[in-house]
C-alpha positions as MATLAB code, in Angstrom:
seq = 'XXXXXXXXXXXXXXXXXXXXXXXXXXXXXXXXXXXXXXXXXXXXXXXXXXXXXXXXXXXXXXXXXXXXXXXXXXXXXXXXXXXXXXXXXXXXXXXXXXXXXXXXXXXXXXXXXXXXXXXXXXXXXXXXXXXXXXXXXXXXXXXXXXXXXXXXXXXXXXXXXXXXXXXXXXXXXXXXXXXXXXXXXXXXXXXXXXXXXXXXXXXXXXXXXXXXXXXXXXXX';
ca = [
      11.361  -17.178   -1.048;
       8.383  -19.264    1.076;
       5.434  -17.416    2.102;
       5.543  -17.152    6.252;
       2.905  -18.756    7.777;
       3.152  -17.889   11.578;
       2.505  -20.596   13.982;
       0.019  -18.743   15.937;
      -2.009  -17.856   13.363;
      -1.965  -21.491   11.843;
      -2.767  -22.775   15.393;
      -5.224  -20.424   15.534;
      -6.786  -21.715   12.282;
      -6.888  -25.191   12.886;
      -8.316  -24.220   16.771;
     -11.622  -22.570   14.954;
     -12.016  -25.584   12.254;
     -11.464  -28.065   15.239;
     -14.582  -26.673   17.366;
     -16.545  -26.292   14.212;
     -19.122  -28.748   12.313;
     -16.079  -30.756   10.499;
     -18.222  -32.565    8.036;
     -18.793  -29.605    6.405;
     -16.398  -27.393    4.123;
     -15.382  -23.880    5.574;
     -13.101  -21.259    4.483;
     -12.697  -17.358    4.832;
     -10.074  -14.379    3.737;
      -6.262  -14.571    4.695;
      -4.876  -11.310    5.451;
      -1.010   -9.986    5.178;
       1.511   -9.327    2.598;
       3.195  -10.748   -0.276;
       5.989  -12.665    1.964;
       3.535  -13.312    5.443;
      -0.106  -14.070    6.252;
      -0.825  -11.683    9.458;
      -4.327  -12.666    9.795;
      -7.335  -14.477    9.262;
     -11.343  -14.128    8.380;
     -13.627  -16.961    8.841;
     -16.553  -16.541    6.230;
     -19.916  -18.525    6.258;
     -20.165  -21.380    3.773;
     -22.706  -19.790    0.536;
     -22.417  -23.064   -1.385;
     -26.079  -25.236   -1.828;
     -23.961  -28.353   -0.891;
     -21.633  -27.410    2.420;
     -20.288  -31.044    2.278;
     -18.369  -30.907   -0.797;
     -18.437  -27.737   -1.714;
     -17.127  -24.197   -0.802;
     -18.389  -20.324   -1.520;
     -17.537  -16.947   -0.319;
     -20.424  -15.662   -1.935;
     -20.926  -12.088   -1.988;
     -18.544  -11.379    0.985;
     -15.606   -9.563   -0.784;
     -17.024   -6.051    0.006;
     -16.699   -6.943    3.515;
     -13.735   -8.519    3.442;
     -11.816   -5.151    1.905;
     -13.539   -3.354    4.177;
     -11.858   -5.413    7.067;
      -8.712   -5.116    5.242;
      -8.967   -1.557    5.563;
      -9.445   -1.741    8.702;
      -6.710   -4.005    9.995;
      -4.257   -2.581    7.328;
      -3.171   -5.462    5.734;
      -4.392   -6.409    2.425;
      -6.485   -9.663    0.916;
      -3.403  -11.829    0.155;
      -5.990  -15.452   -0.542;
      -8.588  -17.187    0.653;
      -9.154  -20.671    2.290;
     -11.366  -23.682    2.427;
     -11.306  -27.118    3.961;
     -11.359  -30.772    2.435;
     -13.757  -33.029    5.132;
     -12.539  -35.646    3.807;
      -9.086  -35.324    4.233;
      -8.173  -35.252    0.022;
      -5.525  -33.349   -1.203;
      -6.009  -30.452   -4.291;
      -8.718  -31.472   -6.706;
      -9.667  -30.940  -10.563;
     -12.670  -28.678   -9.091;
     -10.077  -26.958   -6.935;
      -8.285  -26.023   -9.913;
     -12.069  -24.493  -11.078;
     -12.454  -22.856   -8.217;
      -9.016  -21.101   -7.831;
      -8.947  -20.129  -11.820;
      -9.431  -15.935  -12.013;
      -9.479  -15.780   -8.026;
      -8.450  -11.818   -7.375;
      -5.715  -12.409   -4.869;
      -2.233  -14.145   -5.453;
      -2.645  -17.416   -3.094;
      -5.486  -20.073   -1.959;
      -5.180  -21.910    0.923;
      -7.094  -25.995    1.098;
      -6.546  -27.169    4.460;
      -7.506  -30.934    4.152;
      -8.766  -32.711    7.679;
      -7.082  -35.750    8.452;
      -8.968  -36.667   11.256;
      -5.810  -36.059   14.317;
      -4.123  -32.814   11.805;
      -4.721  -30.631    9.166;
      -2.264  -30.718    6.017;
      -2.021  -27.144    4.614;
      -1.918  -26.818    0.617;
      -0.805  -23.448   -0.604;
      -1.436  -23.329   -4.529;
      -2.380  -19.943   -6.639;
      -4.326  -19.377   -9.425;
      -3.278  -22.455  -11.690;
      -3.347  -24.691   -8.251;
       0.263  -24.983   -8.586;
       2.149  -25.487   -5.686;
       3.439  -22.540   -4.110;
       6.796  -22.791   -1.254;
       5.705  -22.124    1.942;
       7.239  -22.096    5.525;
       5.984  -21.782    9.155;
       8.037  -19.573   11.830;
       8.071  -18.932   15.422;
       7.722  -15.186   13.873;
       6.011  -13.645   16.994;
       8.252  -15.312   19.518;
      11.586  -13.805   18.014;
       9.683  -10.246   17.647;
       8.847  -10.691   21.729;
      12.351  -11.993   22.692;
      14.195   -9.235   20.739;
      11.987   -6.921   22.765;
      12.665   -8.233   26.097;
      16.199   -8.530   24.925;
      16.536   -4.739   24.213;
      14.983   -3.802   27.472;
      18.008   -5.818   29.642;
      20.712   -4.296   26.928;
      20.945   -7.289   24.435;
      21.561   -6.611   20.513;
      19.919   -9.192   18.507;
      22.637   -9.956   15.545;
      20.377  -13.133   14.163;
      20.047  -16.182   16.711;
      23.045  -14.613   18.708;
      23.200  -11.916   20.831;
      25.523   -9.131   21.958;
      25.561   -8.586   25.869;
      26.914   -4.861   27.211;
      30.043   -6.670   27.993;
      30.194   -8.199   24.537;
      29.715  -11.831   25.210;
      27.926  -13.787   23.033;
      25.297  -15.386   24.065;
      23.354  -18.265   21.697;
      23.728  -21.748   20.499;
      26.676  -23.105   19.730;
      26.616  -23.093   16.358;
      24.894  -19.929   15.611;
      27.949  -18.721   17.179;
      30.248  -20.408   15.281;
      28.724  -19.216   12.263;
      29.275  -15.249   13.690;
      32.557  -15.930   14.626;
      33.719  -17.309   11.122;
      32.217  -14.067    9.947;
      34.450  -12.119   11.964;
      37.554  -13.698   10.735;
      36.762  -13.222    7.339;
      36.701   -9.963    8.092;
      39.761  -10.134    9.550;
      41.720  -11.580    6.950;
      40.070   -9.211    4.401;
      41.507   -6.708    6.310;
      44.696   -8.085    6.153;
      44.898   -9.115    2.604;
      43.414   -5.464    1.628;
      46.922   -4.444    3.417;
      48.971   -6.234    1.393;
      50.500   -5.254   -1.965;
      48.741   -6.759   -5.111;
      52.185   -8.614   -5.953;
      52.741   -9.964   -2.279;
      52.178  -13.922   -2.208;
      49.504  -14.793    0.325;
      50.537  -17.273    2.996;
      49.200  -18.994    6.114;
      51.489  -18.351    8.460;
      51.719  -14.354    7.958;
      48.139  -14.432    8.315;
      48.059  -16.216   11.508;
      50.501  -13.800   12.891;
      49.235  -10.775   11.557;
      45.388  -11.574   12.368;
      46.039  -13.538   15.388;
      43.794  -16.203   14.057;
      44.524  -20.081   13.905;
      45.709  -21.767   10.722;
      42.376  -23.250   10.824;
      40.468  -20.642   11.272;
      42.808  -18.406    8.672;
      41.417  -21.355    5.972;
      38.108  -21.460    6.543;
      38.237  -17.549    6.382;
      39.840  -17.699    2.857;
      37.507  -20.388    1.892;
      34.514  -18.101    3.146;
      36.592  -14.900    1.363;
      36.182  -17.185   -2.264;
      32.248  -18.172   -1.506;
      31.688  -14.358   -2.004;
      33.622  -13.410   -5.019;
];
């Protein structure tokens, strides 16, 4: 499973290296858990040469005590390429032993940032980015007017369902495989199983009776 990289926080990111001095490298703590960064330190470059080179120095202290603070624990760290290279041999030096799981090189191409999300052997490690504080605000606002969230759909009081196309599609299929589980669960083990009692005992289409049974077989 990808590591969640919110889009706020990566804009958020990319804002403070944008109105910073870019010719230099920069870096800091990431913050969260083992399946979503939630936050973000930036940390003063310790290195003798800021324009290849990156150091935390002896920040950690302060970082754990920040961690404390916000509740979330040191999950990696972070610094910046100038020159717009991807993951290095000295990368791999630097990143060897860290104390935390993931490390973060954000290389500046000059209009965007390319994120590289490697751990401690700078291999690559899967990462995503999601809308994450969006869907937490609409399911709120959707609960206050009497909408259930059921995953890209939802439920109104009268039970429409409201959504994309497709996403609703995808919930109705689910409900006829219920459906016809229902119905074969009725029948006796020695009964042969055919389309047309299951459209009239279900009330389902032929079509919809096969992709149901197709559905029933992607679960066994």
């Amino acid at each position: 499973m990808p590591l969640i990289i919110p889009n706020k926080l990566r804009a958020l990111v990319e804002n403070y290296l944008t109105d910073s001095d870019r010719k230099l490298e920069m870096g800091g703590y990431f913050f969260g858990t083992d399946q979503i960064l939630m936050g973000f330190l930036p940390i003063p470059n310790h290195a003798e040469q800021t324009r290849n080179q990156y150091n935390l120095g002896k920040t950690k202290p302060f970082a754990e005590c920040y961690s404390r603070m916000i509740g979330c624990e040191i999950v990696g760290d972070m610094h910046t390429h100038p020159n717009g290279t991807v993951p290095s041999e000295q990368d791999g030096r630097y990143v060897n032993g860290m104390a935390w799981p993931y490390h973060i090189i954000i290389s500046d191409k000059g209009d965007s940032f390319e994120w590289f999300l490697v751990n401690n052997k700078l291999q690559t490690v899967p990462w995503a980015n999601s809308n994450i504080e969006l869907e937490a605000y609409s399911e709120a606002v959707a609960g206050e007017i009497g909408l259930t969230y059921l995953g890209q759909v939802y439920l109104s009081p009268k039970g429409e369902l409201l959504g994309m196309p497709e996403a609703k599609e995808v919930l109705i299929v689910d409900q006829d495989v219920l459906k016809v589980r229902k119905w074969k669960s009725s029948l006796r083990s020695w009964e042969r199983i055919t389309i047309a009692e299951a459209v009239r005992e279900t009330g389902l289409s032929a079509l919809r009776v096969k992709k149901a049974l197709e559905r029933l077989e992607e679960k066994v």
